[in-house]
N, C-alpha and C positions, 0 to 999 in steps of 0.2 A: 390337339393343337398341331396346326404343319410345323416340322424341323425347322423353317424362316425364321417361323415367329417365336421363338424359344429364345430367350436370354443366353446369350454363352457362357455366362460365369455369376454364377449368386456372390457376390461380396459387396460389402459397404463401400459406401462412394468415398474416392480419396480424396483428402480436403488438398488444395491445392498450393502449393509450395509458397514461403513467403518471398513478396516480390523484395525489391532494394528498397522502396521508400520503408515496408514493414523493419526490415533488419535494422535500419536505420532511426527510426524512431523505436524501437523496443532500447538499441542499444546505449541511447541519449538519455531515454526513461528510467533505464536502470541506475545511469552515472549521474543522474540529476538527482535521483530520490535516495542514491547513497551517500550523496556528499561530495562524492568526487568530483562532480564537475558542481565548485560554490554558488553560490548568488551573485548575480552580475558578470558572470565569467562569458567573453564573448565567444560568439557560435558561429565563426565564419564561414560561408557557403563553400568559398572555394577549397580552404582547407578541409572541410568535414571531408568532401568529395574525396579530396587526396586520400588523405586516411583511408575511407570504405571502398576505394576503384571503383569510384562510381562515377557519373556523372553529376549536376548541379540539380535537377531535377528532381530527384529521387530525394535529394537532403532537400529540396525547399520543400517537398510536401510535406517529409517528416516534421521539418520545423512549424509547418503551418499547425498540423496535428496538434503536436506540441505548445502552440502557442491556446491553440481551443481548449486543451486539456490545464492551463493553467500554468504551465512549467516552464516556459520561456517567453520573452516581452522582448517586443520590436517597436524601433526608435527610429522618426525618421533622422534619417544622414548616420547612424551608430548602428544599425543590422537589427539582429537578437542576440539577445544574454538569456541568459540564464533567468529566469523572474524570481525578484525580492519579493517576500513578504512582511509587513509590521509584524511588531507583536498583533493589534485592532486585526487584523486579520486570521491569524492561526485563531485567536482566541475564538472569533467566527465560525471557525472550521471546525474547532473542537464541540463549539457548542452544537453543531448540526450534528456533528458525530455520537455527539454524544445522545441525541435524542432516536436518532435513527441505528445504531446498534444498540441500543435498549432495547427498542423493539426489535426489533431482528433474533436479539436471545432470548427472548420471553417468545418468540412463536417458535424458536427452535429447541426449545426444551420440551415442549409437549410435541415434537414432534425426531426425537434424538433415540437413535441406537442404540444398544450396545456395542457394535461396529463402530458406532462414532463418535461415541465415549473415549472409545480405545484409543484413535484416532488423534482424537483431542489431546490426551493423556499422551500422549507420547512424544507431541508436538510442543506442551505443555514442558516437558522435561527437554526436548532438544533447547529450548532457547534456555532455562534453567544452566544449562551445564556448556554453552557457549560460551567460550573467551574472547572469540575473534567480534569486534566493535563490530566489523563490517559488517557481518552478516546478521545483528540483530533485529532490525528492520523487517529483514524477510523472514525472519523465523518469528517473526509479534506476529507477523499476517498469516503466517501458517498458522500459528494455532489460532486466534481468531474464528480465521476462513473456516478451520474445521469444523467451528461453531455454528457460524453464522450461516453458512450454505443447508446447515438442517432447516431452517426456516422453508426453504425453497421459497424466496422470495428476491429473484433477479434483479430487479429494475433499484431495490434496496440495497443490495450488494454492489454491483456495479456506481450507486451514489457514494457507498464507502470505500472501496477503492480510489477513485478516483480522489474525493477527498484526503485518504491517506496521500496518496501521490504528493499532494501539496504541503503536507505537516510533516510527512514523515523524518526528512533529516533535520529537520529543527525539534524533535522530540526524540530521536535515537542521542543526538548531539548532548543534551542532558543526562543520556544515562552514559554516555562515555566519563561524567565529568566526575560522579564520585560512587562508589560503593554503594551508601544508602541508596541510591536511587533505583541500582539494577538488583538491590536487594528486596526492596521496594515492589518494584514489577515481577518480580518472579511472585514474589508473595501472593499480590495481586491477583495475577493468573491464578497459581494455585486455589484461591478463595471461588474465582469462578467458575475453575472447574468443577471445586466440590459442589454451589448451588446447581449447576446441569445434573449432577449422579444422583444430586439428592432429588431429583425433578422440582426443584424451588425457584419456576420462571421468572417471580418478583424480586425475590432476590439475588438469581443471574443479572439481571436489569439492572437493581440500584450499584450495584458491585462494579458493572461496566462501565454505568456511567459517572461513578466516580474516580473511576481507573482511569477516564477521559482524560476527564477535567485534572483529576490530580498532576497528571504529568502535563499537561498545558499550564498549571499554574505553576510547577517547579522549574520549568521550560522559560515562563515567564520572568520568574526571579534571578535565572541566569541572565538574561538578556539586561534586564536593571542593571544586576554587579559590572556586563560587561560595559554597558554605558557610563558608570561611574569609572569605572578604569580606564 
């Protein structure tokens, strides 16, 4: 081969730096799906901009994003907020979810590690032994993910994700409220993990999917008492 025509350097291609709409949308997505920024809390263009030294641009795509992905609702003459959801909503959500990581753990057990057993197991005990509210969200999706990505089945991940996005601080927000609850979900986990070790994909399944539903319906009974109050 001529000297020309020779590559100068064998390395993987470098993914390309995140533009301002990205930085901007991840970092709305994170304050939306923690709680930090509530339901119906306005999203004003020109402030966001202030904030990120960005220009208006970069935050209206974010928010357009935003709005596609379910997270923020635009009014005309009011902008966007934040987007509410009912209860008849989450409970929607839960039930998708609940059908779609069933399956998702039942192909990833016949298809799970030792490596990511481990994996699991450790992620398994990070949220176990977390005090801080904030961060239990992302550490449910951690160990989950661990799970669920054995399936290698994307386009089903990517539905859960998303999904999560929409339920997740209206069900982290019940386990802040008492004890049993987070006592409750660790258990839960734990029962999960043990059907993966024990390779018992049916009952990984029913496990999960009642871990769904359980905490959407305890989700639900908060939301009743706070209506009565």
């Amino acid at each position: 081969m001529p000297a020309a025509s020779r590559p100068l350097l064998r390395s993987p291609a470098i993914a390309p730096a995140p533009s301002a709409a990205d930085q901007v949308f991840e970092a709305l997505r994170s304050a939306i799906i923690s709680g930090q920024l509530g339901d119906g809390t306005p999203l004003r263009q020109e402030e966001l901009a202030r904030q990120f030294a960005t220009s208006r641009i970069p935050v209206r795509e974010a928010l357009t994003r935003l709005e596609q992905h379910g997270l923020v609702a635009i009014k005309r003459y009011h902008g966007y907020t934040v987007a509410a959801h009912s209860r008849a909503d989450i409970e929607e959500i839960c039930a998708f979810r609940a059908l779609v990581e069933a399956e998702l753990i039942q192909r990833a057990v016949e298809r799970m590690s030792p490596a990511a057993l481990l994996e699991a197991k450790k992620r398994c005990q990070a949220f176990a032994k977390e005090t801080d509210a904030a961060r239990w969200g992302e550490l449910n999706r951690d160990f989950h993910r661990a799970l669920y990505e054995q399936a290698q089945m994307p386009y089903h991940l990517q539905a859960v994700v998303e999904a999560l996005d929409k339920t997740e601080r209206y069900l982290v927000d019940q386990l802040q409220l008492t004890t049993d609850a987070r006592k409750q979900a660790r258990d839960e986990h734990q029962a999960i993990l043990d059907a993966c070790v024990a390779r018992d994909g049916k009952a990984a399944a029913k496990l999960t999917r009642l871990h769904i539903l359980g905490a959407c319906e305890r989700f639900g009974a908060v939301m009743d008492e706070r209506g009565r109050a």
